[in-house]
Each structure stands twice: as structure tokens, then as C-alpha cells.
C-alpha positions as CSV (number, residue, x, y, z in Angstrom):
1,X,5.7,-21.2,39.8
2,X,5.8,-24.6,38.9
3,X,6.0,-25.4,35.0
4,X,2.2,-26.6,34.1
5,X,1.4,-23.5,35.8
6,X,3.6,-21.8,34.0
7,X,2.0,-23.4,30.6
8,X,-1.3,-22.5,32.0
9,X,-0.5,-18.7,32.4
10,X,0.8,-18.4,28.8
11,X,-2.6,-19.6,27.8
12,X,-4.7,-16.3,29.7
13,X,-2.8,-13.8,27.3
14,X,-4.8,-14.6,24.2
15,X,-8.6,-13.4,25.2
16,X,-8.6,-10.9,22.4
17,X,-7.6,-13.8,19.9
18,X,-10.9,-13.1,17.1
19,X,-9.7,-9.6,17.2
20,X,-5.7,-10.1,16.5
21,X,-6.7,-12.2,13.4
22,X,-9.1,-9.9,12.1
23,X,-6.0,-7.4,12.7
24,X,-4.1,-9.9,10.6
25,X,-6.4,-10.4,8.0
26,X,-6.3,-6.6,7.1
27,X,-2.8,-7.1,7.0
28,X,-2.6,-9.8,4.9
29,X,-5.1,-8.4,2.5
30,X,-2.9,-5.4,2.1
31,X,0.3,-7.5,1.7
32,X,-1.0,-9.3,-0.9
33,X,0.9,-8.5,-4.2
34,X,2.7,-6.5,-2.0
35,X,5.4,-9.0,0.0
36,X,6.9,-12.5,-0.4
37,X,3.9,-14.4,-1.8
38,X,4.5,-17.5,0.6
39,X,4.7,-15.2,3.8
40,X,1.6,-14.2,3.1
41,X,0.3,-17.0,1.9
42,X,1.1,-18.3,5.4
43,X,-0.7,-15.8,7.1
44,X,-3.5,-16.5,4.8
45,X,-3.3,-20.2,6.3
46,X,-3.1,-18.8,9.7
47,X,-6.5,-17.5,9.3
48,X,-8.1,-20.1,7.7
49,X,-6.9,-22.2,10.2
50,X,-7.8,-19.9,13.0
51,X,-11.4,-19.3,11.9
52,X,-12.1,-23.3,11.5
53,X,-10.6,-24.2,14.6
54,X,-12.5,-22.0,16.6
55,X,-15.5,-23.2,14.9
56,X,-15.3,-26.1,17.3
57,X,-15.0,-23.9,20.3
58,X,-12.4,-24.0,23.2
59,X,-14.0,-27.0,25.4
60,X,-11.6,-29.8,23.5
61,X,-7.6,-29.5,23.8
62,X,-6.1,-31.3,21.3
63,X,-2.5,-32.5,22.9
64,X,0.0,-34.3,20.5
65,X,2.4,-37.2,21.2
66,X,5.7,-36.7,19.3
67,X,8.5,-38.5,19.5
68,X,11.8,-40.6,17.6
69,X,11.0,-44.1,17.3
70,X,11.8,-46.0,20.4
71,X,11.5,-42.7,22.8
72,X,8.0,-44.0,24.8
73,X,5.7,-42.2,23.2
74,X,2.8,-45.1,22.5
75,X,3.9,-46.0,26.4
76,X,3.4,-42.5,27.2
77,X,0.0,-42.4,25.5
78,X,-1.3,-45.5,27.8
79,X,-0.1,-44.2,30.9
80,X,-2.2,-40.8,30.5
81,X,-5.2,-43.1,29.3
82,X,-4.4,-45.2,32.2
83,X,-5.1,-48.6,29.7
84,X,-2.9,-49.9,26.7
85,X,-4.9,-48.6,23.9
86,X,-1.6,-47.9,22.1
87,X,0.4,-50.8,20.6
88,X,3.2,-50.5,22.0
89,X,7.0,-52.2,21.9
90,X,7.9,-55.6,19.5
91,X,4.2,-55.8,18.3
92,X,4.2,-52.1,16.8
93,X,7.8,-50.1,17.0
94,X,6.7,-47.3,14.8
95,X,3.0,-45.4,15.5
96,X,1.6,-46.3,11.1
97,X,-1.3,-44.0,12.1
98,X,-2.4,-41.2,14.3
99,X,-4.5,-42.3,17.5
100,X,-7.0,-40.4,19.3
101,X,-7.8,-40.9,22.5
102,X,-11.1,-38.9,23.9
103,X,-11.9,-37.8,27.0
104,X,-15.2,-37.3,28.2
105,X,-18.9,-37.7,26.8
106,X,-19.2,-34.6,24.5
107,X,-19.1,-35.7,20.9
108,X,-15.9,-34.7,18.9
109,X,-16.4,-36.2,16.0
110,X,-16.8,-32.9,13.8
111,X,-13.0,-31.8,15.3
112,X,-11.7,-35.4,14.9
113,X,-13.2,-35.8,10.9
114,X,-11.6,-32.3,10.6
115,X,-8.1,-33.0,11.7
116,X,-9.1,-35.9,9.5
117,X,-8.0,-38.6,12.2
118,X,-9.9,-42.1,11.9
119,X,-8.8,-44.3,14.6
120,X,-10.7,-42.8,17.9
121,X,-10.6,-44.6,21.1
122,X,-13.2,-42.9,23.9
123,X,-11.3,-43.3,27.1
124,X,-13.4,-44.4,30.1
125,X,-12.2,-42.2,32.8
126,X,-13.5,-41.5,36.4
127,X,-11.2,-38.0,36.0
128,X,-14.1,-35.3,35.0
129,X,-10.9,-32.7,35.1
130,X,-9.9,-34.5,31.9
131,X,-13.3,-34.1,30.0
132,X,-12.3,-32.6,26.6
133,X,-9.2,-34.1,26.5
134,X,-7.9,-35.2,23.2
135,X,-4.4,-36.9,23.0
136,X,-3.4,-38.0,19.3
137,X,-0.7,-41.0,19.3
138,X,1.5,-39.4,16.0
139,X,3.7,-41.5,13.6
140,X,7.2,-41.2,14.4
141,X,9.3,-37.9,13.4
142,X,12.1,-40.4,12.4
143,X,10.3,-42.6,10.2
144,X,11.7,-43.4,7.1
145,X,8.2,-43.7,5.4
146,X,7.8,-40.2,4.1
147,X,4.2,-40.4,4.9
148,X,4.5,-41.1,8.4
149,X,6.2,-38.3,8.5
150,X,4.3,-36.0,6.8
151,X,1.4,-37.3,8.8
152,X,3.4,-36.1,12.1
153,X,3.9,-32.7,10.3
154,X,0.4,-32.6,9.5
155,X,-0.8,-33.4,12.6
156,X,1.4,-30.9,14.6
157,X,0.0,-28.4,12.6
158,X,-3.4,-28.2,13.7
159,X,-2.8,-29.9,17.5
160,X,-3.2,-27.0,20.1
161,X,0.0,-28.4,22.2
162,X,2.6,-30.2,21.0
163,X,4.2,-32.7,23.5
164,X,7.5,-34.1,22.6
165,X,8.4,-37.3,24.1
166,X,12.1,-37.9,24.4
167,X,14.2,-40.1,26.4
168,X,18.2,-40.1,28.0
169,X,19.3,-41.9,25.0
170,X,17.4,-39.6,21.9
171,X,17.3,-36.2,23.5
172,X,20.0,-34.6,21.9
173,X,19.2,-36.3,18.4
174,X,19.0,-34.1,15.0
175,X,16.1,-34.9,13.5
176,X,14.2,-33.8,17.4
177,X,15.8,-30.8,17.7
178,X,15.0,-30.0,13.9
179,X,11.6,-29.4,14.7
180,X,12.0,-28.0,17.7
181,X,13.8,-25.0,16.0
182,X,11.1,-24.8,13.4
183,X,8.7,-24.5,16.3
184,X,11.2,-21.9,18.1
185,X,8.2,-19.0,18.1
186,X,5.7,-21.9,19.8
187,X,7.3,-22.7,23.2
188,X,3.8,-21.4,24.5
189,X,2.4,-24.5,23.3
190,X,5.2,-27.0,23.5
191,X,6.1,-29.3,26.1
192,X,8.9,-32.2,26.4
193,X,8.7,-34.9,28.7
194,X,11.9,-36.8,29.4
195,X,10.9,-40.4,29.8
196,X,12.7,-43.7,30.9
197,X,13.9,-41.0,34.0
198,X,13.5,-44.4,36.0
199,X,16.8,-45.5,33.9
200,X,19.5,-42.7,35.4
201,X,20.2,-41.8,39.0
202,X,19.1,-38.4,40.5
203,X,22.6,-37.1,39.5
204,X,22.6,-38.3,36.2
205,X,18.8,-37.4,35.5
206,X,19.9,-33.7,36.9
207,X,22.7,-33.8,34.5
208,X,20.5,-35.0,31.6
209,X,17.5,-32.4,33.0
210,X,19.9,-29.7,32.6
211,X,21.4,-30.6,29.1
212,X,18.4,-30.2,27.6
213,X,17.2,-27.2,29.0
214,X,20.5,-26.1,27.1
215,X,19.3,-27.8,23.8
216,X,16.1,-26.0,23.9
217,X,17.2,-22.8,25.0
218,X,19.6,-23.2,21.8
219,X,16.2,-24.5,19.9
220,X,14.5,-20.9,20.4
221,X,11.8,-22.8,22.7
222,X,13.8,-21.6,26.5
223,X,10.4,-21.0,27.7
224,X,8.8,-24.9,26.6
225,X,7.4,-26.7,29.9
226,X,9.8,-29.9,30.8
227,X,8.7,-32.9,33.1
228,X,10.8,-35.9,33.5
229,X,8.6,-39.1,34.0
230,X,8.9,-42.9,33.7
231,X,6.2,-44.3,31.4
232,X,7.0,-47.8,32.5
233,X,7.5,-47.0,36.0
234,X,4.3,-44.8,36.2
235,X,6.7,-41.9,37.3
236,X,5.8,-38.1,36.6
237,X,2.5,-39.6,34.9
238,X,0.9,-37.9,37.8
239,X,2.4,-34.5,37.4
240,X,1.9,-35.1,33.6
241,X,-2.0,-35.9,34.3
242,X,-2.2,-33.0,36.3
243,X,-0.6,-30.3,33.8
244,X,-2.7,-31.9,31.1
245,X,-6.1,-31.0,33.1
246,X,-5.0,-28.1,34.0
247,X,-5.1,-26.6,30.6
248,X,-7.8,-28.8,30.0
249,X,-9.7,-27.2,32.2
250,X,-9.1,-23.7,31.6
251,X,-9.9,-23.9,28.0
252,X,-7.3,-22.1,26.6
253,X,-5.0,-24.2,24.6
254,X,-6.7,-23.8,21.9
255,X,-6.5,-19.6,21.7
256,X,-3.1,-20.0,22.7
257,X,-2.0,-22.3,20.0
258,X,-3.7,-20.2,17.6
259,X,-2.4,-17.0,19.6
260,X,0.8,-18.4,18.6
261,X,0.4,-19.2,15.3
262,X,-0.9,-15.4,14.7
263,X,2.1,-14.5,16.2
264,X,4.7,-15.9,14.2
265,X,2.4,-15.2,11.0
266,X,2.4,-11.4,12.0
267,X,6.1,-11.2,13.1
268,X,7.0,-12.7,9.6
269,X,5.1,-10.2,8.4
270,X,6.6,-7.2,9.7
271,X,10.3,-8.3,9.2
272,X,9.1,-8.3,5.4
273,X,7.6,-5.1,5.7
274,X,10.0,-3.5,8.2
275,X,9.7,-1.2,11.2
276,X,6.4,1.1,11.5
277,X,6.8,4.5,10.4
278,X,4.7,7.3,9.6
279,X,6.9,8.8,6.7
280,X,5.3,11.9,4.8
281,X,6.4,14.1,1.9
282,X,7.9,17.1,2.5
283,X,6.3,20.1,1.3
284,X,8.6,21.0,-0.9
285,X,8.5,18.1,-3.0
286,X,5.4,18.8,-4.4
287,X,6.4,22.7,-5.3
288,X,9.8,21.1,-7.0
289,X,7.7,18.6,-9.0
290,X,5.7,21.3,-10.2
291,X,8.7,23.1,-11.6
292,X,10.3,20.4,-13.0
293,X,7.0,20.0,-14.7
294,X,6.6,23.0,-15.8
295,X,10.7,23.7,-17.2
296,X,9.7,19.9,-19.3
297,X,6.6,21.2,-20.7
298,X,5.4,23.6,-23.3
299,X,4.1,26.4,-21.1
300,X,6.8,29.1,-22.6
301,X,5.9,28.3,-26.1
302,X,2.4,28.7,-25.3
303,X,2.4,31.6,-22.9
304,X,4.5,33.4,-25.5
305,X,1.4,32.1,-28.6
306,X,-1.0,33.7,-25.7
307,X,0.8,36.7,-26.2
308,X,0.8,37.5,-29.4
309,X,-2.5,36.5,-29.2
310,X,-3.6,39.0,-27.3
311,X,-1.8,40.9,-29.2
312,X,-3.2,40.1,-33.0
313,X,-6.8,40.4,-31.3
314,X,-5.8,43.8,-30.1
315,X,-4.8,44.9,-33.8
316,X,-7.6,43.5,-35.3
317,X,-10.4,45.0,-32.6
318,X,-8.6,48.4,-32.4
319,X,-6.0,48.6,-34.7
320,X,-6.6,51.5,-38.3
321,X,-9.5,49.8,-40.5
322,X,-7.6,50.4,-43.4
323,X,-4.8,48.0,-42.4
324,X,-6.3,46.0,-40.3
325,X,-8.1,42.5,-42.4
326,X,-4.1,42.3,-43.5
327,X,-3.2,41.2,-39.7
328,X,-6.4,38.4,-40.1
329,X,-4.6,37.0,-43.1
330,X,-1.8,36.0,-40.7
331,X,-2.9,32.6,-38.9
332,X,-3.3,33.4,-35.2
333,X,-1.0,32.0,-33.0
334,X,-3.6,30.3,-30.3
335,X,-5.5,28.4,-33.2
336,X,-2.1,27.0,-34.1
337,X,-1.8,25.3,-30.4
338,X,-5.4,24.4,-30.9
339,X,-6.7,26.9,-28.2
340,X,-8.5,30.1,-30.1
341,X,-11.6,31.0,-29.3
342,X,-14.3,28.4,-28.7
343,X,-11.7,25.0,-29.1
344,X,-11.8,22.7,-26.1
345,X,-9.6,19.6,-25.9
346,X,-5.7,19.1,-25.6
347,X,-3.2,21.5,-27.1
348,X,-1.5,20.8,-30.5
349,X,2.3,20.5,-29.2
350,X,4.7,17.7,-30.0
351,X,5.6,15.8,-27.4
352,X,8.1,15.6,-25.3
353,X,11.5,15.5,-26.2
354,X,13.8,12.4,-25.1
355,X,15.4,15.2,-22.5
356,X,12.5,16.5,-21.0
357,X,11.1,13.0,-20.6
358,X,14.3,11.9,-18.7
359,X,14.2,15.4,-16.6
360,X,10.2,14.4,-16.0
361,X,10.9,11.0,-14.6
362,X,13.8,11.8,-12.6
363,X,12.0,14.1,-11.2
364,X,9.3,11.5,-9.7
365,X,12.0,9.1,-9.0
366,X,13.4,12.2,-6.7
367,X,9.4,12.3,-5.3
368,X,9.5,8.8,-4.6
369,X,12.8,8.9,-2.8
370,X,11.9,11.9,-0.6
371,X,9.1,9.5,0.5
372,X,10.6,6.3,1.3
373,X,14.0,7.5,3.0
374,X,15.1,4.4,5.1
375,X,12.2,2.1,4.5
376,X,13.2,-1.3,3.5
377,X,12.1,-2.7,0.4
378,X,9.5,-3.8,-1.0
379,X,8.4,0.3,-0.4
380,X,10.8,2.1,-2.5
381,X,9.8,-0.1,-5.8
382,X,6.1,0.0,-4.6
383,X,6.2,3.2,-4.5
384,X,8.2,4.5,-7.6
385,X,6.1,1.8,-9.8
386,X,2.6,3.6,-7.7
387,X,4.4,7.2,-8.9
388,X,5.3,6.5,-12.5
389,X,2.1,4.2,-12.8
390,X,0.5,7.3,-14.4
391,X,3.0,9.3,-16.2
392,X,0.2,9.2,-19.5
393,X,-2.2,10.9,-17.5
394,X,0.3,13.3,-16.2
395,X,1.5,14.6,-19.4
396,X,-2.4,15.0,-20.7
397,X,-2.7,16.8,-17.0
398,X,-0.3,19.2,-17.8
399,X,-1.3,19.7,-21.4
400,X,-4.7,20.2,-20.0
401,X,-3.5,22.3,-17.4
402,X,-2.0,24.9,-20.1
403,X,-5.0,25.0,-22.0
404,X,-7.1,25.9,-19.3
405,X,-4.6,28.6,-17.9
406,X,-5.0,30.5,-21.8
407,X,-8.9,29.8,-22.2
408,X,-9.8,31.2,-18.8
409,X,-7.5,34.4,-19.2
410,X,-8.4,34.4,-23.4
411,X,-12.5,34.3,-22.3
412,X,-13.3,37.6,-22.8
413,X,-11.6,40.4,-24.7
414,X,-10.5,43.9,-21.8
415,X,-13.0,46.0,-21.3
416,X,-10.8,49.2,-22.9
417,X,-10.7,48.0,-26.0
418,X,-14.1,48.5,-26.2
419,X,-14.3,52.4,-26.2
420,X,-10.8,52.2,-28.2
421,X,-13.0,50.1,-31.1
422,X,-15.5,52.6,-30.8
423,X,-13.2,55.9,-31.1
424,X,-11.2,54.5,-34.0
425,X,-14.6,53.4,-35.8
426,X,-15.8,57.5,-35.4
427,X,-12.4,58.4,-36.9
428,X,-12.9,56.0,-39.6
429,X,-15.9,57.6,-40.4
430,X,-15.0,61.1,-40.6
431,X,-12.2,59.7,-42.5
432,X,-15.2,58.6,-45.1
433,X,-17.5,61.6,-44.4
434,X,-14.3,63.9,-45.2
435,X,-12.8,61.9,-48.5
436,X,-16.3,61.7,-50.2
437,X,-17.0,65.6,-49.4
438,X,-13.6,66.0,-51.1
439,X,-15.3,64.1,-54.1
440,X,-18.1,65.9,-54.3
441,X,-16.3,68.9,-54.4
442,X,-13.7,67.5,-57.3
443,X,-16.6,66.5,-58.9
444,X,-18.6,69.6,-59.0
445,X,-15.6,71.9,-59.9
446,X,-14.6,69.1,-62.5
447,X,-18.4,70.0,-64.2
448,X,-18.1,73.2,-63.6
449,X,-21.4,73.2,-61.3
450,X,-20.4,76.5,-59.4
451,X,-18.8,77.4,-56.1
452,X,-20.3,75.1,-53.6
453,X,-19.8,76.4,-49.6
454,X,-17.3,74.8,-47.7
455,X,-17.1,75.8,-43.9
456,X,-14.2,76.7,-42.3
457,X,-12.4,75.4,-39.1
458,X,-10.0,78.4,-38.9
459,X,-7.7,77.9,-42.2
460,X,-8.5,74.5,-42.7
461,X,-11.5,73.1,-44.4
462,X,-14.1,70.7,-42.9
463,X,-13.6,68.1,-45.7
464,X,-10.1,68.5,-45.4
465,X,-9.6,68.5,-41.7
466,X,-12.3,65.2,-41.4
467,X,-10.6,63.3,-43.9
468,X,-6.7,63.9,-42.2
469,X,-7.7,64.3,-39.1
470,X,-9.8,60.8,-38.7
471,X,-6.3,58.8,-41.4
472,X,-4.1,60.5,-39.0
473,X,-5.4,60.2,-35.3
474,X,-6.7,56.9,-36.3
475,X,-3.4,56.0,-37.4
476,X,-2.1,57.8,-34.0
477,X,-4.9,55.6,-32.1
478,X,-3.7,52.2,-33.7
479,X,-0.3,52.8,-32.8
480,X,-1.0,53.9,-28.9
481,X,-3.5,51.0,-29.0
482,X,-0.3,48.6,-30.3
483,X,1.7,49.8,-27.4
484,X,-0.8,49.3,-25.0
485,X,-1.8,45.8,-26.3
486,X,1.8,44.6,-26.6
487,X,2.1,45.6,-22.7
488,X,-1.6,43.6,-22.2
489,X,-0.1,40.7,-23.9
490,X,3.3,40.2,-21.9
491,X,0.5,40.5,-18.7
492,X,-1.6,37.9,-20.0
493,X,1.6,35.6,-21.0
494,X,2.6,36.2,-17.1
495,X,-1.1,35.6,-16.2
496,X,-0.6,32.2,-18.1
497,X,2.4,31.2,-16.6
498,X,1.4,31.6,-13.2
499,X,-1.9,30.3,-13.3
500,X,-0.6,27.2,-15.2
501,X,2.4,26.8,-13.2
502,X,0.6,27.2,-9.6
503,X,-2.0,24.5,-10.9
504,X,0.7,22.6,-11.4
505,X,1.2,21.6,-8.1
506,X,-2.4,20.4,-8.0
507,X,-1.2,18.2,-11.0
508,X,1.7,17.0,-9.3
509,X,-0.4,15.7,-6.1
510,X,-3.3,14.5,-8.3
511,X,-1.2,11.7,-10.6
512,X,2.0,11.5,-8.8
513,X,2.0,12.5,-5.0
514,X,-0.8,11.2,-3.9
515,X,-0.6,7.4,-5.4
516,X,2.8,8.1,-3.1
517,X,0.9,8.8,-0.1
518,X,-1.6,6.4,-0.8
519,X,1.5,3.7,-0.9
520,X,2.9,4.9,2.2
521,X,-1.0,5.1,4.0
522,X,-0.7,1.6,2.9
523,X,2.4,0.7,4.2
524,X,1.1,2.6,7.5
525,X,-1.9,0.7,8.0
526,X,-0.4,-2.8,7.7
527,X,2.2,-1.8,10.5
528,X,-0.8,-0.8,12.3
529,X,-2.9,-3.9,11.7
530,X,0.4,-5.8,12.5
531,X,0.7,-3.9,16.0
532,X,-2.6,-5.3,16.5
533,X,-2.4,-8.7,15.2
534,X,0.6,-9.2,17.7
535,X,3.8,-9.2,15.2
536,X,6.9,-8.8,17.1
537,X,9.6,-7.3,14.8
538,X,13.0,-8.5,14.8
539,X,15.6,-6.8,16.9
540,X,17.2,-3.8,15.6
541,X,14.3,-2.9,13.0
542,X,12.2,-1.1,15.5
């Protein structure tokens, strides 16, 4: 395969280009405050670039002339154009301002005021396999005005290939193979044309030919298309011609210039971000959250209030009438927390103690770890900043949490206690009914009103037997009702603790695992995007 052929095949690979910068434009949004600033910011360039460029569609390639001072490249320029358009030699040894040189009738004046190049020169050519053909005389890469070479850099930036005129003398020199290793990921699009061949024999230019094949291999640009030519001599200006409409023709170098660009914008990406993975928690983590949340918070103070509770509402619903408003002189427990009967809002507990707080966070720092494992930073900061982001929320989440757990088990009062009420109000009554029949009596013998009739239950009178009966088997009652109530309350206090403590979990996820996930979903679709966009990640991360 002969090496403009070789050019031209690199430049079929990139028909899905609009697609692989979309790809990189999800990326780059989602690095954003995410990675190095300037890698992204690149990538941002990229696609700035990208969509501009092919704004002016694929029908110009833009070809640029580098070179050292001295190496032919003004006297390469006139040979393509076939006229000296190009100062060349004594009257102009350095290139002060970028040339164009146009081929063909289509007007390129919106591309040419956007690479913002003024001097344009329409070549008058018989070639129609050139038609679109834009060559752009560059400022030398040597200069020692800075702004002639910032002008090259400039330039090289936005051309769609990059040829690099050298010659036997200046091929090996510094400052060309300093910008041949920054171009290392572009040998797609870069080209070197040995000139002054005319100069050496076939030996030595076989010997030179082969040196700098080393050089570039060395560079990072191996794959770079080389012709050796003779601008003076009109040697190899006919192969060079050739390659040139070649690409020209099949109107690619554009998409592959900017294929390459994407490229080396999405592979710095990805050795930022490190090799794809699709890392999930465990399941545990979440269930070891929750109990670490649950030891830090103040679910066995409260569960233990809910308790007695249950237990001082018990007493007061069923406990003996005569003792009973001395139990609601006691505060109740729940309305010290903030969470009797009807309250809504966040429980009255102080907060947590330096101890718990430290257990707490270490805790989520464990989470985060669980989640990142071996991923490189930036992830395991992003994502232990996205898991302690809302520690505020979590504490009011658990607090909340609590609350809930004792005012949906504290809703209603058991449905035995009803009857219970009912049976020790009865007794209470005959309790009543008895004592004041026992005063009446008193009375009337006090007066001396006669023997009134008093019925008989067996030996013991009805008075009598209503007014102990109903003190003592409502005293009997209040007791059995205690015992059963204290045995209702540690229930409920269980109740509490496991519904709190299993809706833990949900707090857990809510304000701590999933801002983890959502990190890592992040992470995972800008490896994804990066697949896509064509990022090649370095050696031993993938």
C-alpha cells in the first residue's frame, strides 16, 4: 500500500464523526467540575472547533506548510501551485504571514475569514482533482518573533493536515521534533516531506529516509505519511501532487483531522477519569449504615419514653379511679420528646454527641469506600463529598424517622382496654352505690329513724359487699391491667425499634447511598460517552 494511500485510508474511519462529538460533549458536560479544568476545557475546544469547522462542510482540505526556516517550505508551496506565488530565498527567508493558496472556483472566503487568514492567492490550475485545495504558506516554527510563531501554532491548529517540510540538514533539529511529539496522537493527519533529496545520493537519501522514520517513530507519529522530493529539482512534486488530490478528492481530511482531535480530547479524558467500571454497593452496606445509624441516634431513649408511655396511658385509661389523676400529675414521657398525642414535627432530643457524630461519619466514609474500591481519583473525594453533602438532612431524616415509628404505633389506644375501662368504671360505681347505702344507713341509725331492710348476699350485706367488692376487685383490676400494660409497652418499645430501625435503611439510601450511586452512574456514563466518543485509555488502566 503506498503511503498517500495509506493517508487516504485513515481518512474512511471517521463517518460517524457528528456522533463521537456529541458522545464527547456528554462527556465533557459531565466532567465539568468533575476533572482537571484544562482537560476539559480542551475538550470543550474540541467541540467548538468541531462544530464550526464542519459548518463549512468537507469539499475544502485545508493542508499546512510547516517547516524551520531555510527547510523549502515557500519552495515547496510554488512547486504544488506550479507558479512562485511564495517569496521565496534572499528576498523573504522567513514566511511574516500565512499564505493561502486556493484551488478551484468555489468560494472559500467564509473558511479563509475564519481561520482568519488575509493573504489568498486563487491558483489557476488545469488539475480539477485539486478543486478544494487549500495550502497555507505558515511562518516558520523557528522564528524568533514570538508571533510568527504563535501564528504557526495557531494555524496548525485548525489546518486538517499538517505537512512538515524538512530537509537532510534540519531533520533531526529540536525545535521540529518538539512539535512533532506534541502532535504524537495526530499522525493520521501529518505528513513530512524530505526536501533537497536532489542534494544526497540514493544511499545517503536511504540512510537519511530511514533516520527519520526512527525520529518519528520516537516522536509518537510511526504511522505519519513520508515522501522525499526535490522542490528545486521538481522531484517527488508529482507524487506529492498526487497524495494531495487524493485526499482532496475523497473529502475526508477534514473528519479525519477532527476525528483526531476528538480522539486525543476523549483519551485525555479517560486517563483522568480512569478505566470504565460498573462498580455497585454491596447490599450490605446499606443494612450496616442503617445500624450504625441507629446505635448514633436516640431510638433507645425514645423507644424506652414510648414505653412508659404506653404504659402511663394504660394507668390512666384503666388503672383504680381513686388513684388514678395522681399518675396525670406526672409529665408523660412522649410529650417530653415532643411526640404525645396530636404533636407533629421533629423530636425534642439533644443532639448528637461528638462520639456518635464521629461513629456517624465514619460510617459514610466506610459507604463511600465500599463504592469506589480501586477507582482512581477524582471518584473517591466525589463521592465522599456527594455522601456527606447531606449529613443535615440525615440527622433531621432519622429524627423524623423516630417520630413517625412512635406516632404510627401511639395512633390509637388497644382495643382491650376498652372493655377493661368499662369494667373498672362498673366497679367504681358499685363502689359509690355501696359507700353511700352505708351512709344512709349510718345516718338513719345515727337519727334513730328505725330499722331500715338491708338484703342479704349470704352473710354479707349488699351495701357492704358493693362498696369492698367494687375498692377491692377494682384495685385487683388495676393491678392485672398494670401487668398487662407494662407487657403492652415493652411490645410497643420493640414495635418502635423495629419499625424505626428497618426504615432506616430507606434513610440510609435516600440522603447517603443514593447521591453514591448517583456519583458512580455518573462516573459510568462518562466512560460510556467516552467509549463512544473514541477515547483510547492508556495502557494498563483498562
Amino acid at each position: 500500500m503506498s503511503e498517500r494511500q495509506s493517508l487516504l485510508d485513515r481518512g474512511r474511519t471517521v463517518a460517524a464523526l457528528p456522533e463521537r462529538i456529541d458522545h464527547l460533549r456528554e462527556a465533557a458536560a459531565l466532567a465539568k467540575g468533575r476533572l482537571d479544568p484544562d482537560v476539559v476545557a480542551y475538550a470543550e475546544h474540541v467541540i467548538s472547533k468541531a462544530t464550526e469547522r464542519l459548518t463549512f462542510g468537507t469539499h475544502f482540505s485545508v493542508v499546512a506548510m510547516l517547516g524551520a526556516t531555510g527547510s523549502g517550505k515557500s519552495s515547496m508551496t510554488n512547486a504544488v501551485v506550479g507558479s512562485d506565488i511564495a517569496t521565496t530565498g534572499a528576498r523573504r527567508p522567513t514566511t511574516n504571514s500565512t499564505l493561502a493558496c486556493v484551488w478551484g472556483d468555489e468560494d472559500a472566503t467564509a473558511l479563509l475569514d475564519w481561520l482568519e487568514i488575509r493573504n489568498r492567492h486563487r491558483v489557476d490550475s488545469d488539475d480539477p482533482l485539486l478543486n478544494g485545495l487549500i495550502v497555507l504558506d505558515v511562518p516558520d516554527h523557528d522564528s524568533v518573533k514570538v508571533e510568527h510563531r504563535l501564528e504557526m501554532e495557531r494555524v496548525a491548529e485548525h489546518a486538517d493536515l499538517l505537512l512538515f517540510i524538512t530537509d537532510p540538514e534540519k531533520y533531526a533539529d529540536a525545535a521540529l521534533h518538539h512539535y512533532l511529539r506534541l502532535l504524537s496522537r495526530h499522525g493520521a493527519v501529518t505528513a513530512v516531506v524530505l526536501n533537497k533529496a536532489d542534494t544526497l545520493t540514493n544511499d545517503q537519501l536511504q540512510a537519511c529516509r530511514t533516520d527519520l522514520a526512527r525520529l518519528l517513530l520516537n516522536d509518537g507519529v510511526g504511522n505519519a505519511t513520508v515522501l522525499t522530493a526535490s522542490a528545486t529539482a521538481g522531484l517527488g512534486i508529482k507524487e506529492l501532487r498526487s497524495m494531495l488530490a487524493d485526499v482532496v478528492n475523497d473529502k475526508q481530511l477534514a473528519l479525519a483531522r477532527l476525528d483526531a482531535d476528538a480522539t486525543v480530547a476523549a483519551s485525555d479524558l479517560a486517563a483522568e477519569v480512569g478505566p470504565p467500571t460498573k462498580k455497585k454497593l454491596p447490599k450490605h452496606v446499606a443494612e450496616e449504615l442503617a445500624t450504625e445509624l441507629v446505635n448514633a441516634s436516640s431510638l433507645k431513649e425514645v423507644s424506652e419514653a414510648a414505653a412508659k408511655g404506653y404504659r402511663r396511658d394504660a394507668a390512666a385509661a384503666m388503672g383504680w379511679p381513686v388513684t388514678r389523676w395522681v399518675r396525670k400529675l406526672r409529665p408523660h414521657p412522649l410529650r417530653r420528646l415532643h411526640l404525645g398525642s396530636g404533636s407533629s414535627g421533629p423530636i425534642s432530643t439533644p443532639a448528637l454527641n461528638p462520639a456518635n457524630a464521629a461513629r456517624v461519619n465514619a460510617a459514610i466514609r466506610n459507604a463511600a469506600e465500599h463504592a469506589t474500591g480501586e477507582i482512581p481519583e477524582p471518584w473517591p473525594t466525589l463521592v465522599r463529598t456527594a455522601a456527606l453533602a447531606n449529613l443535615g438532612q440525615l440527622h433531621t431524616g432519622v429524627d423524623s424517622t423516630i417520630a413517625k415509628a412512635v406516632r404510627d404505633r401511639s395512633k390509637t389506644d388497644p382495643k382491650w382496654w376498652t372493655p377493661v375501662k368499662a369494667l373498672q368504671g362498673l366497679l367504681f360505681v358499685a363502689m359509690l352505690v355501696g359507700l353511700a347505702w352505708l351512709l344512709v344507713l349510718a345516718v338513719a341509725g345515727f337519727f334513730a329513724l328505725g330499722d331500715i331492710p338491708v338484703p342479704m348476699v349470704g352473710p354479707v350485706p349488699v351495701p357492704t359487699g358493693l362498696a369492698l367488692g367494687g375498692a377491692l376487685l377494682g384495685w385487683l383490676l388495676a393491678i392485672v391491667a398494670g401487668r398487662l400494660a407494662r407487657v403492652g409497652g415493652d411490645r410497643r418499645s420493640r414495635r418502635v425499634h423495629k419499625d424505626a430501625s428497618q426504615a432506616m435503611v430507606t434513610i440510609a439510601r435516600t440522603y447517603v447511598l443514593d447521591p453514591i450511586e448517583m456519583e458512580l452512574s455518573s462516573r459510568h456514563q462518562l466512560t460510556d460517552a467516552l467509549k463512544k466518543a473514541g477515547a483510547r485509555w492508556p495502557e494498563g488502566l483498562v
